[in-house]
PDB file as gemmi writes it, atoms N, CA and C in Angstrom:
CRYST1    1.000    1.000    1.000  90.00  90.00  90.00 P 1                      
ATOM      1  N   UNK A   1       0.265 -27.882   4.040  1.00  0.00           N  
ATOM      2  CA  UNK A   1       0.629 -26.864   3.079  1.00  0.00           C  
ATOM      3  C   UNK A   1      -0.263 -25.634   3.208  1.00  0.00           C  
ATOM      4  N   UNK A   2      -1.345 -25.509   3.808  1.00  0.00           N  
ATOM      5  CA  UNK A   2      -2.652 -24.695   3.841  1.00  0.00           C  
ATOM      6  C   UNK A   2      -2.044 -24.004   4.924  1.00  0.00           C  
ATOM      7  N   UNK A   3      -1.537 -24.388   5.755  1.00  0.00           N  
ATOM      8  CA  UNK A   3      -0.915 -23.679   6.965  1.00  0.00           C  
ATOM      9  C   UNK A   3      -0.139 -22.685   6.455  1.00  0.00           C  
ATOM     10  N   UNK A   4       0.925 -23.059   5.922  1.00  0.00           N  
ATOM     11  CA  UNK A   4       2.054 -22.284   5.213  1.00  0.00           C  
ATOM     12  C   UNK A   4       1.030 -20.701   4.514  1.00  0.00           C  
ATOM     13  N   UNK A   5       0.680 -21.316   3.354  1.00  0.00           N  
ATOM     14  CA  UNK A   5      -0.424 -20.048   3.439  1.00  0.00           C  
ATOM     15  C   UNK A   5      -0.916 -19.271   4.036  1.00  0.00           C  
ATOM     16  N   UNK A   6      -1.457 -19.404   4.602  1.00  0.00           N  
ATOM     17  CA  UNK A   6      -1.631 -18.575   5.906  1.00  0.00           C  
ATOM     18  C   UNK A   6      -0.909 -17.887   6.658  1.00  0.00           C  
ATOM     19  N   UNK A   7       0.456 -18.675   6.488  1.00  0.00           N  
ATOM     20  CA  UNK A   7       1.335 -17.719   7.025  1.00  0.00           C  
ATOM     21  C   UNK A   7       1.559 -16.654   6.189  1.00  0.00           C  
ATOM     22  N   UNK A   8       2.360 -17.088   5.120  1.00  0.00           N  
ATOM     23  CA  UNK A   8       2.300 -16.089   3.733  1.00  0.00           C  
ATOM     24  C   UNK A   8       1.790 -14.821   3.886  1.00  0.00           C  
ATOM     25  N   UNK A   9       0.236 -15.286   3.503  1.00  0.00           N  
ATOM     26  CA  UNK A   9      -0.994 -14.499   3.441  1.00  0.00           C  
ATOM     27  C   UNK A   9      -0.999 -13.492   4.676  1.00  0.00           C  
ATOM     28  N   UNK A  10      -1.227 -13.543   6.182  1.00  0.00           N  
ATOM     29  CA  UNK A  10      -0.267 -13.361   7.180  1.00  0.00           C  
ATOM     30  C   UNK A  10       0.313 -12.132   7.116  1.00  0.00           C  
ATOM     31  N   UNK A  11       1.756 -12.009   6.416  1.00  0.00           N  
ATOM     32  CA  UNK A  11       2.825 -11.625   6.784  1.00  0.00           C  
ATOM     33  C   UNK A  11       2.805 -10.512   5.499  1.00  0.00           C  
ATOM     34  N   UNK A  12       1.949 -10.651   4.893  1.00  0.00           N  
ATOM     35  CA  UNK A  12       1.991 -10.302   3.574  1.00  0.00           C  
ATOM     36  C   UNK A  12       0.815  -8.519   3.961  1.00  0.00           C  
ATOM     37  N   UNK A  13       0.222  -9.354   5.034  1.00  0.00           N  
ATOM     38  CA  UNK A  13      -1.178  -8.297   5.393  1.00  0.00           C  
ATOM     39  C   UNK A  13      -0.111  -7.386   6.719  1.00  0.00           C  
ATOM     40  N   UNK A  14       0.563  -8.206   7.446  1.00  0.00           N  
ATOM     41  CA  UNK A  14       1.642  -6.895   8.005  1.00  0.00           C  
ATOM     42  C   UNK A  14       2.344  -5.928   7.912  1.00  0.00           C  
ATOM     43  N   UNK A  15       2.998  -6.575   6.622  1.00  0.00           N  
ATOM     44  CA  UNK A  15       3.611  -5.846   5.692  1.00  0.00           C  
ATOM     45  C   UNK A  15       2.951  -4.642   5.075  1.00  0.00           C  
ATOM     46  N   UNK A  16       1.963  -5.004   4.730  1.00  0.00           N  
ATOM     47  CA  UNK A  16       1.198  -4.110   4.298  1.00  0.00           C  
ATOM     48  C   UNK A  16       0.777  -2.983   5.425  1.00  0.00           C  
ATOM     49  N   UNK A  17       0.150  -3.325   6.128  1.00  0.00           N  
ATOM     50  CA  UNK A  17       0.264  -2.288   8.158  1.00  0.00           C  
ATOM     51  C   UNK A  17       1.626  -1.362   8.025  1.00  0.00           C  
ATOM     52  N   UNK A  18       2.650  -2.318   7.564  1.00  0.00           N  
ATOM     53  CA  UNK A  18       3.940  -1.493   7.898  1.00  0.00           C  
ATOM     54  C   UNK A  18       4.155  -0.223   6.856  1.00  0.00           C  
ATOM     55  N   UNK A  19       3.040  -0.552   5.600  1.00  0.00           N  
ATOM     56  CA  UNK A  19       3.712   0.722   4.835  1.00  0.00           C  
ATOM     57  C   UNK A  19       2.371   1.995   5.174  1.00  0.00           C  
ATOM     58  N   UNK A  20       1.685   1.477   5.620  1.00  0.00           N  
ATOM     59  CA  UNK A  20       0.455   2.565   5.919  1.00  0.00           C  
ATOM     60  C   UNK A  20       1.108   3.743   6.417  1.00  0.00           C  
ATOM     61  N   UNK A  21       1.997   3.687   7.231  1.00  0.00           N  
ATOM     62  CA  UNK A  21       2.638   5.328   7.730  1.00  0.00           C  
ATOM     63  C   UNK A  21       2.947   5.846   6.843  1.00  0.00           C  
ATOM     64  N   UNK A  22       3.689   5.268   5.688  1.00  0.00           N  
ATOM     65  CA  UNK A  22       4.050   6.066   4.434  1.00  0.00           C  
ATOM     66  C   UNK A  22       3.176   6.860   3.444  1.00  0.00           C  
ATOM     67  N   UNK A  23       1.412   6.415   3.504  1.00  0.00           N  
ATOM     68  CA  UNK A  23       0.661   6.471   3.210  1.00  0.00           C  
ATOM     69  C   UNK A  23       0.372   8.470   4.588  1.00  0.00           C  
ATOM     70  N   UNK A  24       0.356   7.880   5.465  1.00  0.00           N  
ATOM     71  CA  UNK A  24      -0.246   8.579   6.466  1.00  0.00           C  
ATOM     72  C   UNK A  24       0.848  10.259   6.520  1.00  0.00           C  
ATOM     73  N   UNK A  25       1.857   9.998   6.439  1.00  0.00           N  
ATOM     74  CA  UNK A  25       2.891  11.236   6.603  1.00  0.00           C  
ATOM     75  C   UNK A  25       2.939  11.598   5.732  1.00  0.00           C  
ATOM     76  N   UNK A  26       2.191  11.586   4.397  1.00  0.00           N  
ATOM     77  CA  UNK A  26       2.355  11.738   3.130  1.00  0.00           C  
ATOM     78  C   UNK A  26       1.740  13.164   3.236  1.00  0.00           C  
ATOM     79  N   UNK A  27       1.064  13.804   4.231  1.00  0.00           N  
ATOM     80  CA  UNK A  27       0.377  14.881   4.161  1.00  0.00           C  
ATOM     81  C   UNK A  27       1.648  16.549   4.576  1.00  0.00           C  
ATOM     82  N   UNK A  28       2.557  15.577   4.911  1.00  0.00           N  
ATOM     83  CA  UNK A  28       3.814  16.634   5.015  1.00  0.00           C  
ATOM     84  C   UNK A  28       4.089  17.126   3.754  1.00  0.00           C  
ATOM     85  N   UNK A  29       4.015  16.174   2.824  1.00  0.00           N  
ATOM     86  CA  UNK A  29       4.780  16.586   1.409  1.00  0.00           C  
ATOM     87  C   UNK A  29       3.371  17.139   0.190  1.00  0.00           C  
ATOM     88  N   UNK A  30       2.234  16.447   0.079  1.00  0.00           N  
ATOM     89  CA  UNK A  30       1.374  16.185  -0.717  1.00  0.00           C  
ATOM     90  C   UNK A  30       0.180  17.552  -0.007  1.00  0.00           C  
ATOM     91  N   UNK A  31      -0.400  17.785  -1.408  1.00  0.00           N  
ATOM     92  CA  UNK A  31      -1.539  18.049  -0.536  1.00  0.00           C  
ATOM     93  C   UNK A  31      -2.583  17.446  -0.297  1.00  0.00           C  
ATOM     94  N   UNK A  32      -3.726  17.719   0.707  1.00  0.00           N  
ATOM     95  CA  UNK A  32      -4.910  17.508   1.231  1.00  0.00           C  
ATOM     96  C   UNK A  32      -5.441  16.141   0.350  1.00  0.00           C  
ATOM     97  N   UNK A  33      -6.096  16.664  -1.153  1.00  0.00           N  
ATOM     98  CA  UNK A  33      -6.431  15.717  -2.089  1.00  0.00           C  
ATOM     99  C   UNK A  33      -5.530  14.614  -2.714  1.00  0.00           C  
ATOM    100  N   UNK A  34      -4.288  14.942  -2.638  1.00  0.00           N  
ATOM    101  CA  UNK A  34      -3.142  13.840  -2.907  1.00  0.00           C  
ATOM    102  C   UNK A  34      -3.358  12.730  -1.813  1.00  0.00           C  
ATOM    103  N   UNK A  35      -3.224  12.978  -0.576  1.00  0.00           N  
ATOM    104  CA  UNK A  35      -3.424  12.162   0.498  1.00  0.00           C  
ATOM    105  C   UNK A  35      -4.588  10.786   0.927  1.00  0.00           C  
ATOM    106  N   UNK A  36      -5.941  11.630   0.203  1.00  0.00           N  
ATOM    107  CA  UNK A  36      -6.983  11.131   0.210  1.00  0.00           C  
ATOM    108  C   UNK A  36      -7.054   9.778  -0.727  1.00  0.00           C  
ATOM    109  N   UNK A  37      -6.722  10.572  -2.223  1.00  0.00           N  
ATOM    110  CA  UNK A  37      -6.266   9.517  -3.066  1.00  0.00           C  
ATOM    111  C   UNK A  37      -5.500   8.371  -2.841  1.00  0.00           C  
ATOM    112  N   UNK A  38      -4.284   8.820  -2.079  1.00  0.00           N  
ATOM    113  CA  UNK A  38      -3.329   7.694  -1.628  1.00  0.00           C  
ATOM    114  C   UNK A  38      -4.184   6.723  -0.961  1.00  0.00           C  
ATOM    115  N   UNK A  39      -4.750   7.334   0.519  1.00  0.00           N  
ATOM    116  CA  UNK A  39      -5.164   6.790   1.190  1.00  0.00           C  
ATOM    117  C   UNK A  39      -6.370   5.513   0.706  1.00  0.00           C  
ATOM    118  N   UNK A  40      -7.272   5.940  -0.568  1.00  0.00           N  
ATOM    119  CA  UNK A  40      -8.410   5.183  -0.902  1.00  0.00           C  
ATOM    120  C   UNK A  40      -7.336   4.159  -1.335  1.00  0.00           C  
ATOM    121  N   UNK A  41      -6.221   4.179  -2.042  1.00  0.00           N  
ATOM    122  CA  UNK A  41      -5.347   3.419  -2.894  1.00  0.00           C  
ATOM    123  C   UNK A  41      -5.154   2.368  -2.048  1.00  0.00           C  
ATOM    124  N   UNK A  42      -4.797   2.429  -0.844  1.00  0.00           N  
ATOM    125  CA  UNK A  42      -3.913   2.074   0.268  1.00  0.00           C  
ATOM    126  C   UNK A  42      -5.414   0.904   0.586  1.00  0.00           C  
ATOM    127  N   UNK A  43      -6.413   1.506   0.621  1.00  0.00           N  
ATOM    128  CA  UNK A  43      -7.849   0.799   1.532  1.00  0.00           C  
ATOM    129  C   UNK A  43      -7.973  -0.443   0.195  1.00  0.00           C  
ATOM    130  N   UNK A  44      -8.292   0.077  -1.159  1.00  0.00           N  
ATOM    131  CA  UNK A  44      -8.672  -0.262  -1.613  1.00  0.00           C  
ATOM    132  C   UNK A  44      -7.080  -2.194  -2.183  1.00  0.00           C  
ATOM    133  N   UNK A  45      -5.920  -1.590  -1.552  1.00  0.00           N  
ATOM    134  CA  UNK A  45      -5.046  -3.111  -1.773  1.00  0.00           C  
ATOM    135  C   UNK A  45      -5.297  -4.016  -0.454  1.00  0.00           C  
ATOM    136  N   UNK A  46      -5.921  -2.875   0.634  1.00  0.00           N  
ATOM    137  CA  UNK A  46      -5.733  -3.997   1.611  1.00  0.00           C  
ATOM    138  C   UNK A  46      -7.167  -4.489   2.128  1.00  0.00           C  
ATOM    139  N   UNK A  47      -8.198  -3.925   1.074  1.00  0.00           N  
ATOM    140  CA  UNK A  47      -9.478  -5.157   0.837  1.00  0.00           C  
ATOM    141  C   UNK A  47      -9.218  -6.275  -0.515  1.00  0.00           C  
ATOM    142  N   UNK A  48      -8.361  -6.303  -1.225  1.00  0.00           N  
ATOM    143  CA  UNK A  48      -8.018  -7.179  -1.897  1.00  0.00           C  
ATOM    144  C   UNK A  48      -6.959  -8.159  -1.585  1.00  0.00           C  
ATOM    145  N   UNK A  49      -6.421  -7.861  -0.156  1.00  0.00           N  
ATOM    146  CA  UNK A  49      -5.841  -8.840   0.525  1.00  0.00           C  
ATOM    147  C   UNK A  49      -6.300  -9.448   1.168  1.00  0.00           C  
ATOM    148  N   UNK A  50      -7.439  -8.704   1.958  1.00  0.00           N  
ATOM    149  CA  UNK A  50      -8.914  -9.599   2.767  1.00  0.00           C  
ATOM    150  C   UNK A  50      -9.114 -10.605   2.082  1.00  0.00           C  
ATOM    151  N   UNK A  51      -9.661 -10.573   0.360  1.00  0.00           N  
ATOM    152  CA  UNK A  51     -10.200 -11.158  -0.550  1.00  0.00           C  
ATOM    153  C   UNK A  51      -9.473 -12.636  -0.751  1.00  0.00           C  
ATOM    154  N   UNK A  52      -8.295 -11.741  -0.857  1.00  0.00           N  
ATOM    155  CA  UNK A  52      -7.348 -13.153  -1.402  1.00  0.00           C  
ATOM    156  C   UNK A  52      -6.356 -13.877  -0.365  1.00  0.00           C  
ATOM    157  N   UNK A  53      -7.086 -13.506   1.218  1.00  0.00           N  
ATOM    158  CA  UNK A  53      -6.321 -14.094   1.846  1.00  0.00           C  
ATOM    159  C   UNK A  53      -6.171 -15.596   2.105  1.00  0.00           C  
ATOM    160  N   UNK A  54      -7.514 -15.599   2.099  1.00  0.00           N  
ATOM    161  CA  UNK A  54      -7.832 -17.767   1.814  1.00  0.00           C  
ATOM    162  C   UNK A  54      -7.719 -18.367   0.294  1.00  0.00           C  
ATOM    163  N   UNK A  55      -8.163 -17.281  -0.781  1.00  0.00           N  
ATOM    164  CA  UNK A  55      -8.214 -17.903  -1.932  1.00  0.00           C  
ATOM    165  C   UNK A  55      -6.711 -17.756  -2.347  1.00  0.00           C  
ATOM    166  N   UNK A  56      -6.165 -16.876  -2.842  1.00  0.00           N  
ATOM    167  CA  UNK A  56      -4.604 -16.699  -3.496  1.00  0.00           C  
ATOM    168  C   UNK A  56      -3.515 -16.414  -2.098  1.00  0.00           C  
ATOM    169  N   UNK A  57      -3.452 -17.364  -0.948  1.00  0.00           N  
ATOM    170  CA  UNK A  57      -2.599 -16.291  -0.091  1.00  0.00           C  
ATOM    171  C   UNK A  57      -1.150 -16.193  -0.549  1.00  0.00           C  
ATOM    172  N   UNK A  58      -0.584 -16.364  -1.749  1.00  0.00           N  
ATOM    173  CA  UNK A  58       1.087 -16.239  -2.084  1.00  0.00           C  
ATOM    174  C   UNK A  58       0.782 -14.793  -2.638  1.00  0.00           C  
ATOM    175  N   UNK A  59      -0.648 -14.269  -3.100  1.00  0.00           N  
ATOM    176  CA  UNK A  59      -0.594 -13.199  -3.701  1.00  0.00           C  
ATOM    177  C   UNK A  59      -0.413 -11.953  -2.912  1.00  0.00           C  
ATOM    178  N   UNK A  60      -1.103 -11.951  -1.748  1.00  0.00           N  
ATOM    179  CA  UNK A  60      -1.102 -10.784  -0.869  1.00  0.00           C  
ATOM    180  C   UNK A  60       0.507 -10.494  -0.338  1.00  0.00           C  
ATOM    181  N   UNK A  61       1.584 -11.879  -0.494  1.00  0.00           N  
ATOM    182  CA  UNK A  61       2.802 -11.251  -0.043  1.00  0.00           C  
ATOM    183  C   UNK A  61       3.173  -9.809  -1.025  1.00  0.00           C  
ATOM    184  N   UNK A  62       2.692  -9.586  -2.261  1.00  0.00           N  
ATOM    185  CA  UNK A  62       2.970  -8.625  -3.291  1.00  0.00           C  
ATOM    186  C   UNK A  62       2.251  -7.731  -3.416  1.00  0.00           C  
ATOM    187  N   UNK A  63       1.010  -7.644  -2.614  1.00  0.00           N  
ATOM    188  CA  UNK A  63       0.367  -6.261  -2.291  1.00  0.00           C  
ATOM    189  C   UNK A  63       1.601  -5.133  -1.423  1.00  0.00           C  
ATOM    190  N   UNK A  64       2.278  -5.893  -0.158  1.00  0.00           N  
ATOM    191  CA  UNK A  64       3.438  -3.845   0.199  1.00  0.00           C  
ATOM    192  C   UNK A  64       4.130  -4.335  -0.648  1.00  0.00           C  
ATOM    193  N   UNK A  65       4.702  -4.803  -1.629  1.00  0.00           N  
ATOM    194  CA  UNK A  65       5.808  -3.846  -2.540  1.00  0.00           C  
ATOM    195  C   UNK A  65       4.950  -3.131  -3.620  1.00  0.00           C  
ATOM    196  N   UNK A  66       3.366  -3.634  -3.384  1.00  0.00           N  
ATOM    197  CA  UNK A  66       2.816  -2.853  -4.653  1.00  0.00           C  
ATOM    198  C   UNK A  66       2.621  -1.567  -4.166  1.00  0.00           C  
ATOM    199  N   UNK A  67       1.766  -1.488  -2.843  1.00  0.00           N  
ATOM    200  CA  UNK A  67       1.424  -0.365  -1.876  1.00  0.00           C  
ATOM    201  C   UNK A  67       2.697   0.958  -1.877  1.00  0.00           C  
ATOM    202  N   UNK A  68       4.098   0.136  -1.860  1.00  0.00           N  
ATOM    203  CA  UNK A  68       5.210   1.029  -1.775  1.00  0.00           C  
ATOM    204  C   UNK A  68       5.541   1.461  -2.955  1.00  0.00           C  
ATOM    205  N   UNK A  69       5.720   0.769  -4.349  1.00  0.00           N  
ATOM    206  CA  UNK A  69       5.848   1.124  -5.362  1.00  0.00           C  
ATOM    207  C   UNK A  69       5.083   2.366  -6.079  1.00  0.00           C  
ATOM    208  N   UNK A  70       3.508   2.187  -5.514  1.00  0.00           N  
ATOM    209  CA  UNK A  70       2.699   2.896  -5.732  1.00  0.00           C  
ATOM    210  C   UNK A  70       2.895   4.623  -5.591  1.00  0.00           C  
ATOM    211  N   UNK A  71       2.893   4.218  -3.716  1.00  0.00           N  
ATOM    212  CA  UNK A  71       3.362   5.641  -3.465  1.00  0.00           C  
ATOM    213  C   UNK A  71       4.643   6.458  -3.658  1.00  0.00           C  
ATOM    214  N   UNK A  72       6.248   5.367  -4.082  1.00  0.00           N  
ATOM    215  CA  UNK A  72       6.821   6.255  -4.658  1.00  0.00           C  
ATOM    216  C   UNK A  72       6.394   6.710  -5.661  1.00  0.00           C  
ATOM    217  N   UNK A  73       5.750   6.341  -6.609  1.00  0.00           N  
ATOM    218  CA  UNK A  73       5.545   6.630  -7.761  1.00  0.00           C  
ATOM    219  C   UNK A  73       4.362   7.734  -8.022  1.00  0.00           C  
ATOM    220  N   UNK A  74       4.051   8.186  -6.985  1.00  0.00           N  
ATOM    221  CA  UNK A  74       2.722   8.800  -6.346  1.00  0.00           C  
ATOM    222  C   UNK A  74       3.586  10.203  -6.214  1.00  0.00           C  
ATOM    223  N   UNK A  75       4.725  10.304  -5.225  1.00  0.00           N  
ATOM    224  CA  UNK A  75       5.032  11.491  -4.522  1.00  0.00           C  
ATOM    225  C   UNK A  75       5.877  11.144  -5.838  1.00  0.00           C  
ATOM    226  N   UNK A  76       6.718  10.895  -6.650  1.00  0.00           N  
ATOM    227  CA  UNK A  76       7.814  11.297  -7.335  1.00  0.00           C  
ATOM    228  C   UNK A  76       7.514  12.061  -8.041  1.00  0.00           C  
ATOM    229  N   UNK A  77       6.167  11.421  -9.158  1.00  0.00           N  
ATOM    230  CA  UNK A  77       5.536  12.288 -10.095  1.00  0.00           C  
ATOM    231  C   UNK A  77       5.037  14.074  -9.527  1.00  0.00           C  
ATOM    232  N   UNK A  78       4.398  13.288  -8.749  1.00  0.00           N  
ATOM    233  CA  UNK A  78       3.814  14.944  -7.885  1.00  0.00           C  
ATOM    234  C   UNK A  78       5.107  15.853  -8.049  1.00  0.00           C  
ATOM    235  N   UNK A  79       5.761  15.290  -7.779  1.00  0.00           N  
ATOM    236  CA  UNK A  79       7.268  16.292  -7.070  1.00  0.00           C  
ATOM    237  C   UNK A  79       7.786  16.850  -8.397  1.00  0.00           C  
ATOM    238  N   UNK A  80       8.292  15.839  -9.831  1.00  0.00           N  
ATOM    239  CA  UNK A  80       8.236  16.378 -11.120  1.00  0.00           C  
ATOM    240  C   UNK A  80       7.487  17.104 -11.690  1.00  0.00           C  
ATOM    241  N   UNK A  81       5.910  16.544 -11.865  1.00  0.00           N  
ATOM    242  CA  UNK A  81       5.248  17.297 -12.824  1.00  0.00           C  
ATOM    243  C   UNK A  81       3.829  18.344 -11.861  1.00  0.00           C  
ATOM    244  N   UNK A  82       3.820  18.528 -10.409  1.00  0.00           N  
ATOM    245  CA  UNK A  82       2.965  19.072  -9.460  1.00  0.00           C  
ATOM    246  C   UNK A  82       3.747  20.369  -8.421  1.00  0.00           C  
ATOM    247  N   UNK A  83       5.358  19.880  -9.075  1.00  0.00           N  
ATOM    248  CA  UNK A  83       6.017  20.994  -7.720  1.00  0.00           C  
ATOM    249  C   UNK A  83       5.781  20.470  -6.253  1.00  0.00           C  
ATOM    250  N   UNK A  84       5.867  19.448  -6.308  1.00  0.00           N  
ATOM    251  CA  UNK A  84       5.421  19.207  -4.684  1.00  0.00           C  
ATOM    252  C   UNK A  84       6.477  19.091  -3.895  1.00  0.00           C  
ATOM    253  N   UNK A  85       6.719  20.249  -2.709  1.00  0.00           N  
ATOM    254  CA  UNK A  85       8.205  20.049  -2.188  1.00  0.00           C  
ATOM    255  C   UNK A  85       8.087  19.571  -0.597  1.00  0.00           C  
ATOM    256  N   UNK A  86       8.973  18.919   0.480  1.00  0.00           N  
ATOM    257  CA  UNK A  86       8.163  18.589   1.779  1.00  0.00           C  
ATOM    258  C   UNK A  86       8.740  19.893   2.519  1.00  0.00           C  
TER     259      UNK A  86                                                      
END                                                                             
């Protein structure tokens, strides 16, 4: 069963790799300091996947939809209440 975990845990930390571009091209739309922010956001879920990769690994599968949730919710606002256009 520990195996399985691992996979999880795993696939969960790829996933997470996979939304980093979204993080990274964000400098088309955002500015300079928007980016940075994202970016610490971005560091700071995927040292808490490090964390919880042996102890909680079912949890890290829910770090990229958090990572993605985040940053829509990142550029949407900007875009409503910042004017931010790409």
């Amino acid at each position: 069963m520990r195996a399985v975990g691992y996979v999880v845990a795993g696939l969960g930390m790829l996933l997470l790799l996979a939304v980093l571009p979204l993080y990274l091209a964000s400098g088309l739309m955002v500015p300079m300091w928007a980016v940075v922010v994202l970016l610490m956001v971005w560091v700071v879920l995927f040292v808490l996947g490090i964390r919880w990769f042996a102890r909680h690994p079912y949890r890290v599968l829910v770090l990229p939809f958090a990572a993605a949730a985040i940053w829509f919710a990142a550029i949407y606002a900007g875009e409503i209440f910042l004017d931010w256009t790409a």
